[in-house]
LOFI-93327 format. One line per 10 residues: for each residue x negated, z, y of C-alpha. Coordinates in pm, 1 decimal, m for minus. Last residue first. Layout:
<recs>
X/Z/Y ~ ... $
</recs>
This chain:
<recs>
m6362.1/m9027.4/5611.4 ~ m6298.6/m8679.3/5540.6 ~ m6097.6/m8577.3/5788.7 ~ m5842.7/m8857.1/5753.6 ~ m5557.5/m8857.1/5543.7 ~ m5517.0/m8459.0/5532.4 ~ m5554.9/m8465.3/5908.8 ~ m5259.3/m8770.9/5938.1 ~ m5046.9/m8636.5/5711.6 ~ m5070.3/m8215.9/5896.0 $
m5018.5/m8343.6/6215.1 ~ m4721.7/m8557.8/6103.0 ~ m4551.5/m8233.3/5971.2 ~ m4650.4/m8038.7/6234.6 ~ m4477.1/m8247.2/6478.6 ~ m4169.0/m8266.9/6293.5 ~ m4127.3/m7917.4/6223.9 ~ m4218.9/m7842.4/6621.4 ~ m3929.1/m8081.1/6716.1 ~ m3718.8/m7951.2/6451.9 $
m3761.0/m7598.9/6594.5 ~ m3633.3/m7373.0/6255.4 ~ m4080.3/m7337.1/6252.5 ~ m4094.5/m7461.0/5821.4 ~ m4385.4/m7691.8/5926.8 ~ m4522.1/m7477.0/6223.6 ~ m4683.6/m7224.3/5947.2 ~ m4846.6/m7500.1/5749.9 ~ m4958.6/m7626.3/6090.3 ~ m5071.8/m7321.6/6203.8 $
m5318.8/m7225.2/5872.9 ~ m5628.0/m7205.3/6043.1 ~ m5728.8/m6878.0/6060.8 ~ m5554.2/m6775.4/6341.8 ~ m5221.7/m6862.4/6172.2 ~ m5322.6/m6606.8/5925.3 ~ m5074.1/m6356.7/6083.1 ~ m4774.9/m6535.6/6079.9 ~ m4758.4/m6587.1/5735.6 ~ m4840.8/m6881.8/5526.1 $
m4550.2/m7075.0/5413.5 ~ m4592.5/m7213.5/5068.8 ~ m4238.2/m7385.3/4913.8 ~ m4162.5/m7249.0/4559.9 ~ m3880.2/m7004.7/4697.5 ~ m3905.1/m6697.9/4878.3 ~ m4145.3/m6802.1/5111.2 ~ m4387.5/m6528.7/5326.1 ~ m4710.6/m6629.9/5161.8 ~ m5029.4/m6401.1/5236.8 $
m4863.4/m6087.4/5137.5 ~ m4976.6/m6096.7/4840.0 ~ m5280.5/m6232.0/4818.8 ~ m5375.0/m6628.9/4755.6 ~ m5605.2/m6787.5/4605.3 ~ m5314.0/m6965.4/4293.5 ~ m5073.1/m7145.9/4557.4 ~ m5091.2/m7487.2/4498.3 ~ m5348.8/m7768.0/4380.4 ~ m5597.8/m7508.0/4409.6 $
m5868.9/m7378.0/4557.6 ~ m6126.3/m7036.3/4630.6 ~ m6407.4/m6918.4/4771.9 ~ m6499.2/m6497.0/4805.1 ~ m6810.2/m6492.3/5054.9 ~ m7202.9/m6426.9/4961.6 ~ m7432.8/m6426.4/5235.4 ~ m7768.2/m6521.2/5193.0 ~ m7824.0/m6556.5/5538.4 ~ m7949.0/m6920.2/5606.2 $
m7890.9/m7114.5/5260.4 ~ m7483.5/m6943.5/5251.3 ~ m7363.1/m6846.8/4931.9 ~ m6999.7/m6960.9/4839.7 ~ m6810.8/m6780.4/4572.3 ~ m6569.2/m6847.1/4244.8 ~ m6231.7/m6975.5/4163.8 ~ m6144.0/m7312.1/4097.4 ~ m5804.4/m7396.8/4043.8 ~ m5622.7/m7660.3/3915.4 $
m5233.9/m7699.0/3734.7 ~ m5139.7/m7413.8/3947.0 ~ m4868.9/m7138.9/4066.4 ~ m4793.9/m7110.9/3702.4 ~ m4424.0/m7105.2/3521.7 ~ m4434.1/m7460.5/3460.5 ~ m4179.4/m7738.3/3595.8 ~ m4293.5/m7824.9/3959.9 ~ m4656.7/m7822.1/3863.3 ~ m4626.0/m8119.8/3628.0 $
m4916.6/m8120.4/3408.4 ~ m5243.9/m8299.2/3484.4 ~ m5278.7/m8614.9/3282.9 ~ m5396.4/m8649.0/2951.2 ~ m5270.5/m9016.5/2760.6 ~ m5033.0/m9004.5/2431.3 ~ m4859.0/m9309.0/2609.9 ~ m4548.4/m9097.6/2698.3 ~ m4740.5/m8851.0/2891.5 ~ m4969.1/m8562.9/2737.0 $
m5009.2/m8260.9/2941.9 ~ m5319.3/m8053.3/3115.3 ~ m5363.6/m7727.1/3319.4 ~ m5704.5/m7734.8/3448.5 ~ m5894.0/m7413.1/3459.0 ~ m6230.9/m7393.3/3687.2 ~ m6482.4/m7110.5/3709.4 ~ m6732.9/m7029.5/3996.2 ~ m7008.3/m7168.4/4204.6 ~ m7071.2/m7307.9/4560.5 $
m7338.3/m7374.4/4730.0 ~ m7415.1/m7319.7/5138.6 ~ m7358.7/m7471.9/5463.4 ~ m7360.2/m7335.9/5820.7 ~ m7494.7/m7638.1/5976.6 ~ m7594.8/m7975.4/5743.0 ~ m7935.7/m8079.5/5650.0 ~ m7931.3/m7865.4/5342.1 ~ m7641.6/m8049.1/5231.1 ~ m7387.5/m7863.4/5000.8 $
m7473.6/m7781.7/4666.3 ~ m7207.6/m7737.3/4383.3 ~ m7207.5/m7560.9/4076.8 ~ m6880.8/m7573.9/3834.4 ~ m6744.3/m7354.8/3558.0 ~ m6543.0/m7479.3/3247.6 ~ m6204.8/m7443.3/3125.6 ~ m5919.9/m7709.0/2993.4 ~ m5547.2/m7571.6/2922.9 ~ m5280.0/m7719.4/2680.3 $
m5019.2/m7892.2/2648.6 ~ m4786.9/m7848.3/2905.7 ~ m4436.6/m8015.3/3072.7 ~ m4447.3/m8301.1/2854.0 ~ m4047.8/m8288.1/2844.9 ~ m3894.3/m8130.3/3092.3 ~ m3484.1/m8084.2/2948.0 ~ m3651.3/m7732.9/2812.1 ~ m3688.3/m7618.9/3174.8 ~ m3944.4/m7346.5/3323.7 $
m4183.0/m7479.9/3114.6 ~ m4463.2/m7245.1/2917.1 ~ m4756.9/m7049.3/3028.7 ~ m5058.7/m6980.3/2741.8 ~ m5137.8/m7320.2/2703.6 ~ m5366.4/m7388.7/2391.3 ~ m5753.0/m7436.3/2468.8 ~ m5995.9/m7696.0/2544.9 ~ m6365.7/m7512.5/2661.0 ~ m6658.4/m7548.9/2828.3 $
m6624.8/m7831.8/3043.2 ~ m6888.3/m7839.2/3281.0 ~ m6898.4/m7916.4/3629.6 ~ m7190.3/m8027.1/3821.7 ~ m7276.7/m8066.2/4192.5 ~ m7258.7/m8274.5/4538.9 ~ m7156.8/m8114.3/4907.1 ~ m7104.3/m8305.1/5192.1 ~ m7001.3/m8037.3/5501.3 ~ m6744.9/m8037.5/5770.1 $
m6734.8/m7777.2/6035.6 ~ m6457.6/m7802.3/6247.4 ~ m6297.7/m7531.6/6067.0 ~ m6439.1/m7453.0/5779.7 ~ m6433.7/m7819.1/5592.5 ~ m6589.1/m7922.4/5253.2 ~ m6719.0/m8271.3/5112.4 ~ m6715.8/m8395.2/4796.5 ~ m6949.2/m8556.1/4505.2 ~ m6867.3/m8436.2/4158.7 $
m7120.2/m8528.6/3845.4 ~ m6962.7/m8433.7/3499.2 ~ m7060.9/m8273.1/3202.7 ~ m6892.7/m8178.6/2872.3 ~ m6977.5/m8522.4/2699.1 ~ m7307.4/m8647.8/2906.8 ~ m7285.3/m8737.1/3283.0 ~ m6873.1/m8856.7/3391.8 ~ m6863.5/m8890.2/3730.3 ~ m6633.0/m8750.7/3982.5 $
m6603.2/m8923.4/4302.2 ~ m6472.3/m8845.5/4682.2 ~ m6336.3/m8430.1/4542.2 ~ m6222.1/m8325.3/4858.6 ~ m6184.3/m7952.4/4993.3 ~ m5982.9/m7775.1/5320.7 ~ m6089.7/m7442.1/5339.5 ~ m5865.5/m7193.9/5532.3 ~ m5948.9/m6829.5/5628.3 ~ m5861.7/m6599.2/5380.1 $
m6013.6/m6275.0/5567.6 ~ m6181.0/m6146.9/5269.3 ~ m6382.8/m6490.1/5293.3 ~ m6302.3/m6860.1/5203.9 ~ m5935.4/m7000.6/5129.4 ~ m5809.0/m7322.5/5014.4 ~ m5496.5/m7547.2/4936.4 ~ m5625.2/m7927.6/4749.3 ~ m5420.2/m8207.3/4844.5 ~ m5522.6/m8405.3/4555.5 $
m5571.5/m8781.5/4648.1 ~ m5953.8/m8744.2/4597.1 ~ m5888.3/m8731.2/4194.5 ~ m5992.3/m8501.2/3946.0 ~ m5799.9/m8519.9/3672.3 ~ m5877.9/m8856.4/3546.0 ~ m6226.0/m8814.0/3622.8 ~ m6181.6/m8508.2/3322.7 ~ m6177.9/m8732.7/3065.6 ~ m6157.1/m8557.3/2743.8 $
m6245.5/m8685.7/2391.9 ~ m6588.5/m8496.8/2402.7 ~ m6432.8/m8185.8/2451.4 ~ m6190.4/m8207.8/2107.4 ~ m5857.1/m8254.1/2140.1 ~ m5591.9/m8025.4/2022.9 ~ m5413.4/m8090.9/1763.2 ~ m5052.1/m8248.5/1814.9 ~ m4702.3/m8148.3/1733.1 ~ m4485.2/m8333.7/1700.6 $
m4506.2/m8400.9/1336.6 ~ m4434.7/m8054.2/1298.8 ~ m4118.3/m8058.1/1456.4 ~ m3996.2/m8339.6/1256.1 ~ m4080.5/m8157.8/955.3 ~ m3867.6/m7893.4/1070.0 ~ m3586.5/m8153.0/1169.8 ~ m3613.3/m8252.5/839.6 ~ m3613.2/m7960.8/702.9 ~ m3275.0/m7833.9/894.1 $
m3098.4/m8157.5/754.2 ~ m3176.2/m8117.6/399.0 ~ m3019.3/m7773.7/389.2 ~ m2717.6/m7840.8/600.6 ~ m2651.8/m8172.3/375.8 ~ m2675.5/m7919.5/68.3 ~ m2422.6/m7692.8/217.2 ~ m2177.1/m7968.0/292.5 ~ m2198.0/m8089.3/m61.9 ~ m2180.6/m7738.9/m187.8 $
m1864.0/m7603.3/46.2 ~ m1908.3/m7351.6/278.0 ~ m1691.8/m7065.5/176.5 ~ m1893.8/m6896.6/m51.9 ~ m2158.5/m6771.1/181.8 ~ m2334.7/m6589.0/m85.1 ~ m2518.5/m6903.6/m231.5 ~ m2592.5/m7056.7/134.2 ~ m2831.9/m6756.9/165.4 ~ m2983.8/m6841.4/m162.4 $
m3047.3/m7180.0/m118.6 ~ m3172.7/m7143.5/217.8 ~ m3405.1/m6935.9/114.8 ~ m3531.5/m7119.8/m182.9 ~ m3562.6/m7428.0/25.2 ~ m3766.5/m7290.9/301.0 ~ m3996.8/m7139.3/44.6 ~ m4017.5/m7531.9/m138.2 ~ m4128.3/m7630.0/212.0 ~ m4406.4/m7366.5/266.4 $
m4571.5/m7434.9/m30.5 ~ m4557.5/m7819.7/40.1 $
</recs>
C-alpha cells in the first residue's frame, strides 16, 4: 500500500505543474496508470518451488536433440525413451546414444537443483509466454557395459521454461527468445575401456557449437563444409541450392531421426 500512496503523491504533484491538463482528466490519468500497475503485478507469478515441477513434461523422446562429442565435434545423435519421476528433485532417464554406427542404451539420474528467473528475454513483445524462468540441475548417465565403445555421461542441464494459457510449464518457444536453446546439457563422456575423457554436449538447437562450426546467417543451422566428415552431411546437403540433393537429404534426415532408435 506504501508503494501505492508514493505513486499517488507523485503523480499528483507532477500533474500540479502541468497546468494545462485539466483536473478531471488528470485524475482519470492518475487512476488509470495504477491500475494498469496493479494489473501488472497481478501478472506476475512466483516462482515455483522444485517439488511442483514436472520435468517428464520436458523431456520428451520427440525432441530432435543436435549433438557433438570430442574437440573434433563429431555428431551425437541422443534420445531420451522415458523419464521417470524418483523422489521431488530426481528423475530416472532411460535413452540411447549414437556415434556413428555405434548405438548405445544408456540409463541415469538427473537432478533438479535449482528454479530460477530467466535471464534472456523475447525477441517480440506481441509473443506472449515467451519465458518464465530457467530450471538447473546436473545429470549422470551409464551406458551399457555390455555394449562396444561405451561410457557415462555427466554434466549440467538448463531448461528454459514458460507458462501456457492453462498456467501449465512447458518448454519455451525457441523461435521467440534471444537464446540458441530451451535444453542443453553440457558435460563429458568417460569411456569404461580407456578412461578417456571427451567434451559431450546437446541441445534442442544450436548451444555446443564453436564458432565457426555454423555457416548460416539467419536462425537456420548449417554445419560447414568441413565437419561433413563427421557426420553432419545431411544437415549440410539440406540447404545444397541442388533441389534434388535438398530433397533427398531432407527425407534422409526424417526417416533416420524416426527410426534409429527403435
Amino acid at each position: 500500500m506504501k508503494s501505492i500512496f508514493f505513486m499517488i503523491g507523485i503523480f499528483t504533484v507532477t500533474l500540479g505543474s502541468c497546468k494545462h491538463v485539466p483536473k478531471g482528466q488528470a485524475e482519470n490519468n492518475v487512476i488509470e496508470i495504477i491500475e494498469e500497475n496493479l494489473q501488472q503485478n497481478k501478472d506476475i507469478k512466483p516462482l515455483p518451488k522444485i517439488e511442483s515441477i514436472d520435468v517428464t513434461n520436458l523431456l520428451r523422446k520427440e525432441i530432435d536433440f543436435c549433438g557433438m562429442i570430442g574437440d573434433d565435434i563429431q555428431r551425437m545423435e541422443i534420445v531420451f525413451l522415458s523419464t521417470k519421476r524418483m523422489s521431488k528433485n530426481e528423475y530416472e532417464v532411460i535413452g540411447k546414444s549414437k556415434v556413428k554406427n555405434n548405438i548405445c542404451d544408456f540409463k541415469g539420474v538427473i537432478e533438479v537443483l535449482s528454479v530460477e528467473k530467466s535471464e534472456i528475454e523475447g525477441k517480440s513483445d506481441e509473443s506472449p509466454n515467451i519465458v518464465d524462468g530457467k530450471i538447473t540441475g546436473k545429470y549422470h548417465f551409464l551406458e551399457d557395459k555390455s555394449q562396444p565403445g561405451t561410457g557415462s555421461f555427466d554434466g549440467v542441464f538448463e531448461i528454459y521454461w514458460a507458462y501456457d494459457d492453462n498456467d501449465t510449464i512447458g518448454l519455451a518457444d525457441i523461435w521467440y527468445t534471444q537464446s540458441d536453446y530451451t535444453i542443453v546439457f553440457d558435460g563429458s563422456w568417460k569411456s569404461y575401456q580407456t578412461g578417456k575423457i571427451k567434451k559431450a554436449c546437446w541441445s534442442d538447437y544450436k548451444a555446443c557449437f564453436p564458432d565457426d562450426f555454423n555457416r548460416s546467417d539467419g536462425p537456420d543451422l548449417i554445419p560447414d563444409e568441413k565437419y561433413r566428415s563427421k557426420g553432419w552431411g545431411d544437415l549440410i546437403d539440406m540447404f545444397s541450392s541442388d533441389l534434388k540433393k535438398r530433397e533427398n537429404a531432407e527425407k534422409e534426415f526424417r526417416e533416420h531421426w524416426q527410426n534409429w532408435w527403435k
